[in-house]
BANU-493428 format. One record per atom (N, C-alpha, C): residue number from 1; chain; atom name; z, x, y. Coordinates in Angstrom, 3 decimals. Last residue first. Example, Ala and Ser with C-alpha at 12.3 -4.5 7.8 and 13.67 -1.06 7.14 Angstrom:
# BANU-493428
     i   ch   at          z          x          y
     2    A    N      7.080     12.850     -2.250
     2    A   CA      7.140     13.670     -1.060
     2    A    C      7.870     12.900      0.030
     1    A    N      7.800     13.190     -5.690
     1    A   CA      7.800     12.300     -4.500
     1    A    C      7.800     13.200     -3.300
END
This chain:
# BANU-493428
     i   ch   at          z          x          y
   197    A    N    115.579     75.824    107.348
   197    A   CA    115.885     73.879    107.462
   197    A    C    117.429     73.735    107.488
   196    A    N    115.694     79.040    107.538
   196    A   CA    115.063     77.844    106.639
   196    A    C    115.646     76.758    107.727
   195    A    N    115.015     80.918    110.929
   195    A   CA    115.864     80.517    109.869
   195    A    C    115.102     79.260    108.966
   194    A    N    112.381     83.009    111.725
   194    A   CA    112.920     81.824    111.978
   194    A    C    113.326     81.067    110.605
   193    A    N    112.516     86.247    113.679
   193    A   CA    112.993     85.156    112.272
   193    A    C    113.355     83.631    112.203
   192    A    N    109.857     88.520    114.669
   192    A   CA    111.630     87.691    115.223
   192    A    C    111.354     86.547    113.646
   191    A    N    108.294     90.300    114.874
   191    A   CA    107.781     89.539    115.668
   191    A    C    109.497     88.514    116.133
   190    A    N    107.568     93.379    113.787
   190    A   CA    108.477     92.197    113.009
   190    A    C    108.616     91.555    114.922
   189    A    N    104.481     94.999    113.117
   189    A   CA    105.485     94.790    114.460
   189    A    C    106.497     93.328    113.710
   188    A    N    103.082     97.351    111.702
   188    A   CA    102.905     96.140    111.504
   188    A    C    104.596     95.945    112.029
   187    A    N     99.587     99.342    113.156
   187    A   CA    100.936     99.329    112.695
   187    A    C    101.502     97.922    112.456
   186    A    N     97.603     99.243    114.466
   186    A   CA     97.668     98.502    113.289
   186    A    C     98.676     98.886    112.229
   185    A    N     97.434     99.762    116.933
   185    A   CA     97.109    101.307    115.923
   185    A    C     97.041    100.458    114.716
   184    A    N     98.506     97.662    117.973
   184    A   CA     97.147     97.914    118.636
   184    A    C     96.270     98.976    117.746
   183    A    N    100.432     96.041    116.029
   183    A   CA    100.212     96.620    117.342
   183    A    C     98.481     96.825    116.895
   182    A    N    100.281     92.689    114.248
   182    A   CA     99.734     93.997    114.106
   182    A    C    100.013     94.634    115.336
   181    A    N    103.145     90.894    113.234
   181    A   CA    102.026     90.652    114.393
   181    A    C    101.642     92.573    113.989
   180    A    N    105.678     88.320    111.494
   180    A   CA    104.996     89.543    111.761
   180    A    C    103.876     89.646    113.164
   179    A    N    108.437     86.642    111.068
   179    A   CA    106.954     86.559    112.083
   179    A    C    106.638     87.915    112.058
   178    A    N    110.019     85.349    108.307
   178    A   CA    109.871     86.707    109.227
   178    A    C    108.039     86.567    109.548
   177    A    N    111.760     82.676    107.447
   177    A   CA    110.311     82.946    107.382
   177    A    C    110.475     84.729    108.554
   176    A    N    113.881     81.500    104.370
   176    A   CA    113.762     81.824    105.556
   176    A    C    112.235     82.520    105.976
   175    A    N    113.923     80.611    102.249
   175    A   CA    113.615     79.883    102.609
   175    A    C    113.260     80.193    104.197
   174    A    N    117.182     82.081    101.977
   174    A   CA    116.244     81.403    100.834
   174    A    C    115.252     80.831    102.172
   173    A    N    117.240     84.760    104.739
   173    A   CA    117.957     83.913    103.386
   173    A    C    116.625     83.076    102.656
   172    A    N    116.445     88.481    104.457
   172    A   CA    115.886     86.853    104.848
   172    A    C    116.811     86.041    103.567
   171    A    N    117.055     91.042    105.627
   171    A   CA    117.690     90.689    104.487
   171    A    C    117.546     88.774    104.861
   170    A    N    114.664     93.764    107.268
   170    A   CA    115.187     91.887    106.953
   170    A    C    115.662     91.548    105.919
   169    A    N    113.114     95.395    107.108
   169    A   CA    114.321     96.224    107.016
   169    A    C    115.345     94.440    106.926
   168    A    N    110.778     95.003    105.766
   168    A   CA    110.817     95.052    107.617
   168    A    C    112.476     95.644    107.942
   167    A    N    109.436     96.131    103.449
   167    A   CA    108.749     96.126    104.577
   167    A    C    109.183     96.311    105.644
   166    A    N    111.929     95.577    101.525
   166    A   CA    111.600     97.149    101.896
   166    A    C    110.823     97.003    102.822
   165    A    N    112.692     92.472    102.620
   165    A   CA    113.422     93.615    102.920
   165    A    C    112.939     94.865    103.189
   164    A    N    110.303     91.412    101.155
   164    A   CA    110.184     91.336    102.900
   164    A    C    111.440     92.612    103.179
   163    A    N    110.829     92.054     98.620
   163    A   CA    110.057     92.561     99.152
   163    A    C    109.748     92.589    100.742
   162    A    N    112.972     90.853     98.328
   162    A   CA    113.395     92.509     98.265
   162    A    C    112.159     93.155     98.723
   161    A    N    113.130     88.410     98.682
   161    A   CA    113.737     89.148     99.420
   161    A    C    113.433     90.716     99.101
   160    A    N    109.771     87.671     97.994
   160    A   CA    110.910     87.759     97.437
   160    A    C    111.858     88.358     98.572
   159    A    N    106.869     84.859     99.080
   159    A   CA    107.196     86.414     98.572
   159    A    C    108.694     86.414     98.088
   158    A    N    104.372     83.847    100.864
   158    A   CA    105.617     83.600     99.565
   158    A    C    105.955     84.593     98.784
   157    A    N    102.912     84.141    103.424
   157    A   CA    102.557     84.976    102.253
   157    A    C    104.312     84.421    101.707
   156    A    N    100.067     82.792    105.942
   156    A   CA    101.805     82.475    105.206
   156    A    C    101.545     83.410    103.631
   155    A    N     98.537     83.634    108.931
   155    A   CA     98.423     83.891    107.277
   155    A    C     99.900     83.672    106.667
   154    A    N     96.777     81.910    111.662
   154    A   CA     98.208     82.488    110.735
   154    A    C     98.185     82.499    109.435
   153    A    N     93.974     83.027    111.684
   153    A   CA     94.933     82.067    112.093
   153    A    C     95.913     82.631    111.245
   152    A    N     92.240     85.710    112.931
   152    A   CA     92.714     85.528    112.111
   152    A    C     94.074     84.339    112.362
   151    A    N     92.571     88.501    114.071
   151    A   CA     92.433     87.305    115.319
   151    A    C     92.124     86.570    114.088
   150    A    N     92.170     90.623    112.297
   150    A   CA     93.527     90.740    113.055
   150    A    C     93.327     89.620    114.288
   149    A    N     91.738     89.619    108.977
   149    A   CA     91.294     89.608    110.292
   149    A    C     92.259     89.794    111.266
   148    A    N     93.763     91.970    106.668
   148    A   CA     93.543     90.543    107.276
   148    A    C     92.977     90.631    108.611
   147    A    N     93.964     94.392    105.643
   147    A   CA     93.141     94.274    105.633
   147    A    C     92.675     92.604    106.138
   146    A    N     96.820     94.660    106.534
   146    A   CA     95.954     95.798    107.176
   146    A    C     94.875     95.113    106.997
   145    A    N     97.726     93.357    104.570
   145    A   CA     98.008     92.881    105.969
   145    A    C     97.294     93.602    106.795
   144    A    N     97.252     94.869    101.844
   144    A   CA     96.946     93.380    102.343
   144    A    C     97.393     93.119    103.661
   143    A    N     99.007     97.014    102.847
   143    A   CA     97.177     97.369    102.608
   143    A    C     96.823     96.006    103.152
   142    A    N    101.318     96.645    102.420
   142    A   CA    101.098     97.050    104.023
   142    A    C     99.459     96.892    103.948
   141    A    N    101.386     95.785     99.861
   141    A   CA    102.023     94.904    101.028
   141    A    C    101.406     95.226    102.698
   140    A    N    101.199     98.172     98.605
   140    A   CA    100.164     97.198     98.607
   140    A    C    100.367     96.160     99.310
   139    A    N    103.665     99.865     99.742
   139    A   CA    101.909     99.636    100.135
   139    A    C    101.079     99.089     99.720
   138    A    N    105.629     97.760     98.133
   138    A   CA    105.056     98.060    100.162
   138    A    C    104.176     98.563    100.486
   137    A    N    104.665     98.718     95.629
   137    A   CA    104.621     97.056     95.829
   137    A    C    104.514     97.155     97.380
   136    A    N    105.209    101.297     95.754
   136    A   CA    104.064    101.057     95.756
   136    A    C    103.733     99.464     95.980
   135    A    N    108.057    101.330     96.024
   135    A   CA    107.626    102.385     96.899
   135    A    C    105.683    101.658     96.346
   134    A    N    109.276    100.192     93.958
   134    A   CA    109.243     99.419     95.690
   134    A    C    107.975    100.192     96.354
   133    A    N    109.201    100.555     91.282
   133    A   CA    108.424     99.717     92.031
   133    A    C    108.153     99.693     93.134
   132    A    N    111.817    101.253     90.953
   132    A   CA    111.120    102.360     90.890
   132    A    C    109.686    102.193     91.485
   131    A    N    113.640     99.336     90.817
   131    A   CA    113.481     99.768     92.238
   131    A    C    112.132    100.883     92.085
   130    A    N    113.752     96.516     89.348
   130    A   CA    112.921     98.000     89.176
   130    A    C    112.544     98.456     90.512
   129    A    N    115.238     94.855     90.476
   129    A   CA    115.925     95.107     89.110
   129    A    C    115.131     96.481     88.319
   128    A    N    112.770     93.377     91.856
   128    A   CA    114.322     93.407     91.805
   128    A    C    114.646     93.772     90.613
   127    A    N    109.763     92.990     92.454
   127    A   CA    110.425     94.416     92.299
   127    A    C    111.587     94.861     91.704
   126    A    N    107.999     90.598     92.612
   126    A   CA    108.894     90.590     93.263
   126    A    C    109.403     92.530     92.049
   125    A    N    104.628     89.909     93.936
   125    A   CA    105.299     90.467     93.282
   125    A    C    106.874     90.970     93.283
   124    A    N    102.699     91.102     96.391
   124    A   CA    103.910     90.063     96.470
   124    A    C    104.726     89.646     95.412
   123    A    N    100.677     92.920     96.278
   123    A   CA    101.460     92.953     97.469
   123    A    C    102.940     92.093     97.086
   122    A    N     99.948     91.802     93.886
   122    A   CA    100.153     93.605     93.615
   122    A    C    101.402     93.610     95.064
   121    A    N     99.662     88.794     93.458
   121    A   CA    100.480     89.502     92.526
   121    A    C    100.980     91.209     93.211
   120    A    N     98.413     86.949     94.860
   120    A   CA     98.795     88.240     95.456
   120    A    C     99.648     89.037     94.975
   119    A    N     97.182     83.352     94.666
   119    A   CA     98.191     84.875     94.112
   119    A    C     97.628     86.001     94.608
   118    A    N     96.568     80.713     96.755
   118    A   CA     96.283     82.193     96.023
   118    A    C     97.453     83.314     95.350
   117    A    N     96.571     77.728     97.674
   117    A   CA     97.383     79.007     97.580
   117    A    C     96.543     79.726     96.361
   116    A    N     95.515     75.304    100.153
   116    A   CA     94.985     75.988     98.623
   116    A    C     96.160     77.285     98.683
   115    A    N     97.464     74.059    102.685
   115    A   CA     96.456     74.872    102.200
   115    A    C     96.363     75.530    100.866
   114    A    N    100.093     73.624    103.014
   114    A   CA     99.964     74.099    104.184
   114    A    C     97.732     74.298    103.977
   113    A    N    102.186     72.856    101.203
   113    A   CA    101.195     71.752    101.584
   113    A    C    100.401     72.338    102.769
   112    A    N    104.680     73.559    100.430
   112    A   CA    104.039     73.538    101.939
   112    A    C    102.989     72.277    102.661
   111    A    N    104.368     73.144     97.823
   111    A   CA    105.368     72.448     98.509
   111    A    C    104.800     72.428     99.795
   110    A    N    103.194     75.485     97.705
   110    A   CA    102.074     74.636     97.012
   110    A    C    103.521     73.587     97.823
   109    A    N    104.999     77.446     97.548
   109    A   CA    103.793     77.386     98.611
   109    A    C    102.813     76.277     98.265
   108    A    N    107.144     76.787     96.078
   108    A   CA    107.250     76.737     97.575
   108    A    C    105.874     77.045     98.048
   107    A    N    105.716     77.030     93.956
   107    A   CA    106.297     76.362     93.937
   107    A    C    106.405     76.038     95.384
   106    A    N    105.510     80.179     93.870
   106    A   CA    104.024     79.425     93.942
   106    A    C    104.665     78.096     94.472
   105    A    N    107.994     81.124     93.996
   105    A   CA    107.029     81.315     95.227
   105    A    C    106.193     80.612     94.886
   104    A    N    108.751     80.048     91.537
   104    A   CA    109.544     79.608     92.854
   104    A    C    108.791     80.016     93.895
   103    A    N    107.042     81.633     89.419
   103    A   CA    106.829     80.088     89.809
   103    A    C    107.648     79.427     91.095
   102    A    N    105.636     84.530     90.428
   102    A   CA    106.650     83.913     90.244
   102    A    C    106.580     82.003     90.338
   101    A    N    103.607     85.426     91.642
   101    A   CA    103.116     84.987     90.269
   101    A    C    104.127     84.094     89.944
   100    A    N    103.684     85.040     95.267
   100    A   CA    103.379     85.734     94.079
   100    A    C    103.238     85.234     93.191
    99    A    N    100.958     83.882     97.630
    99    A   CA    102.204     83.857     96.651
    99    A    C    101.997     84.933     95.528
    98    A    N     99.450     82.736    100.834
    98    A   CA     99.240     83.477     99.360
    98    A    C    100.997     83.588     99.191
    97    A    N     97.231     81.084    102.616
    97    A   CA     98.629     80.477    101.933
    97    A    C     98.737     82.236    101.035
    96    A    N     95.133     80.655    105.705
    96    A   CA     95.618     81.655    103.972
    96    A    C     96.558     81.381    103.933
    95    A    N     95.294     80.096    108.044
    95    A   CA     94.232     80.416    107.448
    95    A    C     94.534     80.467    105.972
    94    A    N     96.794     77.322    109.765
    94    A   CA     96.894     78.400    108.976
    94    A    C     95.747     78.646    107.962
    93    A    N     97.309     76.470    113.134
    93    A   CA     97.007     76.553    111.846
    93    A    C     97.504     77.582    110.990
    92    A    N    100.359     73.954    113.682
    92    A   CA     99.838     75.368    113.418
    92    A    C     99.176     75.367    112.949
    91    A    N    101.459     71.348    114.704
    91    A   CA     99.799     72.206    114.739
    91    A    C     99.375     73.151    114.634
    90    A    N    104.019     70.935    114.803
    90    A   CA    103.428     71.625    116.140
    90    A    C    101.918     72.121    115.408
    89    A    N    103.665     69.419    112.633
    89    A   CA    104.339     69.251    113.582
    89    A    C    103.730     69.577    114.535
    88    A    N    103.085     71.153    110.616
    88    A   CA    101.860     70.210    110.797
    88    A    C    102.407     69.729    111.634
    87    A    N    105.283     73.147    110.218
    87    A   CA    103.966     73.935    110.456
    87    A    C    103.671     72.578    111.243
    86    A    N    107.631     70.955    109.654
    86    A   CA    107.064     72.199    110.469
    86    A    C    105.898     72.536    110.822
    85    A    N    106.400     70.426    106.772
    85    A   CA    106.370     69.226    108.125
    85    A    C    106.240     70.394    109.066
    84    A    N    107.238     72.830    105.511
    84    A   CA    105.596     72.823    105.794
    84    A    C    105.085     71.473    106.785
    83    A    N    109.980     72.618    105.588
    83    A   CA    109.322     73.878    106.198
    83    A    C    107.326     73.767    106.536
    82    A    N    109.755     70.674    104.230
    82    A   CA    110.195     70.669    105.631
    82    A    C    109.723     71.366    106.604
    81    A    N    109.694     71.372    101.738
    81    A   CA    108.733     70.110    102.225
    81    A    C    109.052     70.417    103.712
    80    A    N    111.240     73.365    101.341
    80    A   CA    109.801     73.751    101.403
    80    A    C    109.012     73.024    101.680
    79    A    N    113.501     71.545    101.049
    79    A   CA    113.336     72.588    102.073
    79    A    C    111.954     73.146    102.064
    78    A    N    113.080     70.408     98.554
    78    A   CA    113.430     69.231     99.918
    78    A    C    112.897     70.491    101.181
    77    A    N    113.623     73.034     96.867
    77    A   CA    112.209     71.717     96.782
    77    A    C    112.070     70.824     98.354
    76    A    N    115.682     73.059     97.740
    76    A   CA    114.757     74.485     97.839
    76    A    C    113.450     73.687     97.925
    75    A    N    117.555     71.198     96.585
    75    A   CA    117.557     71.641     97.422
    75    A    C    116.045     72.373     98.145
    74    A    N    116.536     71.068     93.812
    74    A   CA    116.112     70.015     94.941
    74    A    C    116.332     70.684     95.863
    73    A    N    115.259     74.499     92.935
    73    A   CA    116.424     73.614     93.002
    73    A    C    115.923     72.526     93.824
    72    A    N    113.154     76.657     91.468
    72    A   CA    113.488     76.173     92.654
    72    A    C    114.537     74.943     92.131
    71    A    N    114.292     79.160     89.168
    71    A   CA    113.222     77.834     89.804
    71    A    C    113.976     77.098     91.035
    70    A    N    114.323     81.819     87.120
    70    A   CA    114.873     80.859     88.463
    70    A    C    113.992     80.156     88.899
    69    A    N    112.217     81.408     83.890
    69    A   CA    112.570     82.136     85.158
    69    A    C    113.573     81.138     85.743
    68    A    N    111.062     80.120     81.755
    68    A   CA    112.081     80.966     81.418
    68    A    C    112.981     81.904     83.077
    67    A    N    109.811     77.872     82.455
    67    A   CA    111.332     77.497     81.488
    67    A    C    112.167     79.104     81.377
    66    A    N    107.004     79.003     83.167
    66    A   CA    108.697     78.765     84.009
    66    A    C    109.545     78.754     83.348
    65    A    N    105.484     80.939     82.468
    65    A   CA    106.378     80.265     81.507
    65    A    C    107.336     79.982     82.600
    64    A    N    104.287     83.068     84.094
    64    A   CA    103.233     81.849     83.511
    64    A    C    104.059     80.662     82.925
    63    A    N    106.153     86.245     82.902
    63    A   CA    105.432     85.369     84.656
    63    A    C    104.684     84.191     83.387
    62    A    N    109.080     85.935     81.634
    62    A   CA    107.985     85.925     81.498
    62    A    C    107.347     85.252     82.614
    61    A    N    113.157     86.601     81.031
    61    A   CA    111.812     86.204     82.239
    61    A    C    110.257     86.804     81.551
    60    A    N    114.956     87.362     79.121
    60    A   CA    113.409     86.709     78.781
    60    A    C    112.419     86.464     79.807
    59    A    N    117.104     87.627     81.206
    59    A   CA    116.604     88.743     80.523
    59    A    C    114.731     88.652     80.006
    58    A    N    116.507     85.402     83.961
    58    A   CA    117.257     85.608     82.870
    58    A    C    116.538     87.120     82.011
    57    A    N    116.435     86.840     87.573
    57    A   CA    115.810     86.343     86.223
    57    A    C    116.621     86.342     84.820
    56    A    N    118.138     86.757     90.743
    56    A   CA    117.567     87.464     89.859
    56    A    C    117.020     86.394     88.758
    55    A    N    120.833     84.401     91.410
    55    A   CA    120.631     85.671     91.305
    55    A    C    119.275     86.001     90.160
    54    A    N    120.979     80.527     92.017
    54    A   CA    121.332     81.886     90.841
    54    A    C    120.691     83.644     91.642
    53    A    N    118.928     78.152     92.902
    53    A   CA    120.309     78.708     92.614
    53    A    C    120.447     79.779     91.383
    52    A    N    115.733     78.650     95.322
    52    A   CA    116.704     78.483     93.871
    52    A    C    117.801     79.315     93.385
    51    A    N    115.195     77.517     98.684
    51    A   CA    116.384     77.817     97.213
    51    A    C    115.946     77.865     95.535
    50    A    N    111.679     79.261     98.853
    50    A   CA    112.814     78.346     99.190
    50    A    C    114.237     78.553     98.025
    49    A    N    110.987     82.887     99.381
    49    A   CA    110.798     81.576     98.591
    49    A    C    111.932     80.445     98.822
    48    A    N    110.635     84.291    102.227
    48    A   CA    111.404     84.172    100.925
    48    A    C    111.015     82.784    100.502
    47    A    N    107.255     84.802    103.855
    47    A   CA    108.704     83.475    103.592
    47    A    C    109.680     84.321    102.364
    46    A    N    105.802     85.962    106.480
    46    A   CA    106.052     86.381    105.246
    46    A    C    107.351     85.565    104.917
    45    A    N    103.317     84.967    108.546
    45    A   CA    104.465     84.647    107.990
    45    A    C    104.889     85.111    106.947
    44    A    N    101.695     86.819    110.809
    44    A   CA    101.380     86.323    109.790
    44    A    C    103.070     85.691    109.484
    43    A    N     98.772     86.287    113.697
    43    A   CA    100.602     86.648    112.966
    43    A    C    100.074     86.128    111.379
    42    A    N     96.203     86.361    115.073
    42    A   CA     96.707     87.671    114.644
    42    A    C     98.451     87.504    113.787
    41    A    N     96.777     82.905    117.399
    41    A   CA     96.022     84.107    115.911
    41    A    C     96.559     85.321    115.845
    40    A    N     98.871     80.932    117.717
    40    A   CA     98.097     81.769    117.984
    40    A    C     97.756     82.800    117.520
    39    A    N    101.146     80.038    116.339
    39    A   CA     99.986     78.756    117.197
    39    A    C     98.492     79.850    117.481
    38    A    N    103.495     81.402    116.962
    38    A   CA    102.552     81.351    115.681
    38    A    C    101.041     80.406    115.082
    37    A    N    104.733     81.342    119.104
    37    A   CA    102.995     82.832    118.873
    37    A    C    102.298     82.367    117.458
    36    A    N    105.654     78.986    118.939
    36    A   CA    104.368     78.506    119.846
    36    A    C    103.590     80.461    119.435
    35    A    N    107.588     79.843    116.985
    35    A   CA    106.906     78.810    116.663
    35    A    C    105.473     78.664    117.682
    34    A    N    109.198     81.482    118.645
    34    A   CA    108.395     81.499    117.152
    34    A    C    107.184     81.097    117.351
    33    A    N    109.451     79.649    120.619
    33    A   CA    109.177     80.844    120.784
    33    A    C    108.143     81.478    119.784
    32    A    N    111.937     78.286    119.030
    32    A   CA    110.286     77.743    119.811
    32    A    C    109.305     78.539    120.449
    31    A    N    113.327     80.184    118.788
    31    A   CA    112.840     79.630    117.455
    31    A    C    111.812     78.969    118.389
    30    A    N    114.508     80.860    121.186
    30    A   CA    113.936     81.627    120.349
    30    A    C    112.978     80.772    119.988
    29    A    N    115.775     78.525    121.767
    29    A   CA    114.811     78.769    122.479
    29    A    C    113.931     79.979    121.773
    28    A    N    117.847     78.234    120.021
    28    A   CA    117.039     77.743    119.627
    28    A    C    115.468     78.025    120.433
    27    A    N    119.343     80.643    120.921
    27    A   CA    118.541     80.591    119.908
    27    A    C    117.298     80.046    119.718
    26    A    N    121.306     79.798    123.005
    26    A   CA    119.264     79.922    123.391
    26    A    C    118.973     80.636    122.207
    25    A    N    123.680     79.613    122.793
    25    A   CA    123.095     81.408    122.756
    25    A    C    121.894     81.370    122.905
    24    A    N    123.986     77.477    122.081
    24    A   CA    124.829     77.530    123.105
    24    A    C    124.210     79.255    123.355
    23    A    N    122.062     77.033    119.762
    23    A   CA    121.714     76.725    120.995
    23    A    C    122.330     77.154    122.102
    22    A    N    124.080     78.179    117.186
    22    A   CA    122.955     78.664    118.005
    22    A    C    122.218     78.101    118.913
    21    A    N    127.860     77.419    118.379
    21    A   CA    126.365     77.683    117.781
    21    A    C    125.304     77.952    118.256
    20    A    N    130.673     78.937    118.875
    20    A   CA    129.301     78.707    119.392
    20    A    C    128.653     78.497    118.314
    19    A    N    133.498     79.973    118.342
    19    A   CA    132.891     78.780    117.785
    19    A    C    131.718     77.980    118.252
    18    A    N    134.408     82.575    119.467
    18    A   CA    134.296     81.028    120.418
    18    A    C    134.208     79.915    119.513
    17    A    N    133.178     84.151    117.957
    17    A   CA    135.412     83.966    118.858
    17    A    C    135.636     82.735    119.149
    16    A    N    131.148     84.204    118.035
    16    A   CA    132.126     83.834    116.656
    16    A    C    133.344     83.465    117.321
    15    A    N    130.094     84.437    120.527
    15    A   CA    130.168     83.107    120.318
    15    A    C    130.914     82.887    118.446
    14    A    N    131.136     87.319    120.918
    14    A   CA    131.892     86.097    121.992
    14    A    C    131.334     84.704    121.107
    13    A    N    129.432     88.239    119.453
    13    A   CA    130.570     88.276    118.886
    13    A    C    131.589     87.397    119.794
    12    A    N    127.149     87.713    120.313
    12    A   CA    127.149     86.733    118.914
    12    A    C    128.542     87.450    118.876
    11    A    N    127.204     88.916    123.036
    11    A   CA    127.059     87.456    122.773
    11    A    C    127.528     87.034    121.349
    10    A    N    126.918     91.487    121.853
    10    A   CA    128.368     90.828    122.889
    10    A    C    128.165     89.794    122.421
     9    A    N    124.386     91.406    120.648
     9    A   CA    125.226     91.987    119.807
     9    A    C    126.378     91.421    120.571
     8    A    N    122.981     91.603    123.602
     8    A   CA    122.315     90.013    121.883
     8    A    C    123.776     90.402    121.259
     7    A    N    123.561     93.856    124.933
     7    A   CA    124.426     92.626    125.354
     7    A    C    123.836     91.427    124.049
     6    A    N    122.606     95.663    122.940
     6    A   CA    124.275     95.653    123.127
     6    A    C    124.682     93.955    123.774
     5    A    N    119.786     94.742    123.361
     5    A   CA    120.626     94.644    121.462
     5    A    C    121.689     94.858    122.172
     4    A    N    119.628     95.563    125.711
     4    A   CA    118.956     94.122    125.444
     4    A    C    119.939     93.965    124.194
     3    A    N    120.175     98.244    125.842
     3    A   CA    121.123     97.049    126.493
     3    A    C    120.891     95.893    125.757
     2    A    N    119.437     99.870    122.164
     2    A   CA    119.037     99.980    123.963
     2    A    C    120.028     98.593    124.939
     1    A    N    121.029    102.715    121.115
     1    A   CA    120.983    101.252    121.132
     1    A    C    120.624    100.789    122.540
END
């Protein structure tokens, strides 16, 4: 464990003791941080989809048929508007919207308002409940990011927890966004997290 993570790791346990929030720890300085590499080409955003309440799909889940899946909640709805004020705030661009099939990812990416959205069913596709999946849904995850211009405005991809999970090792809440960036071999570098709304 190198210092930098022992003394990040002191801090967040002095500021539970304490009753800190995240500014009193320059979080927030993080998060602007985020926000200004993502101003600048080569990243991409991979989102969990905003709230919707519940766990997983009813048994009947069918992709095309919402009535039968989890759907986004006001909540999740209000938060994907926010999340895409965001972006047009500080002037990000963004080249490419993409989602999976699921209606709560299309939902939240068409909420954004960020740009036309596309499906990306093979990369983004959610896995949960067929782990037997993972192992090929992440390389079609790793292919599509391999194959994006690497100077390229920011690419936003709507996706599932389980899929940003097997990629970056990130257990992202609803709504939450993980900054990616390519190294130099085109390996794919987790850049830091910037929490939902």
């Amino acid at each position: 464990m190198g210092a930098a993570t022992t003394k990040r790791r002191a801090l967040l346990l002095l500021a539970a003791f304490l009753g800190l929030s995240g500014p009193a720890l320059g979080i927030e300085t993080d998060r602007e941080r985020l926000w200004s590499a993502l101003a600048t080409p080569g990243h991409v955003v991979l989102m969990r989809h905003a709230d919707a309440p519940g766990t997983g799909d009813p048994a009947a889940m069918r992709l095309g048929d919402c009535t039968t899946q989890r759907n986004l909640g006001a909540r999740g709805r209000a938060q994907a508007r926010q999340i895409g004020e965001a972006f047009r705030q500080r002037a990000i661009p963004v080249a490419l919207v993409l989602t999976s099939q699921w209606c709560r990812t299309r939902e939240t990416a068409e909420l954004l308002a960020l740009g036309p959205v596309e499906e990306e069913p093979a990369a983004l596709n959610s896995f949960f409940g067929r782990p037997g999946e993972r192992e090929a849904a992440t390389a079609a995850l790793r292919r599509r990011l391999a194959a994006l211009p690497p100077q390229a405005a920011t690419v936003v991809m709507v996706t599932h927890q389980v899929n940003i999970t097997a990629l970056t090792g990130v257990f992202p809440a609803s709504g939450e966004m993980v900054v990616l960036t390519r190294d130099p071999q085109g390996g794919i570098v987790t850049v830091g997290r910037l929490p939902p709304p």
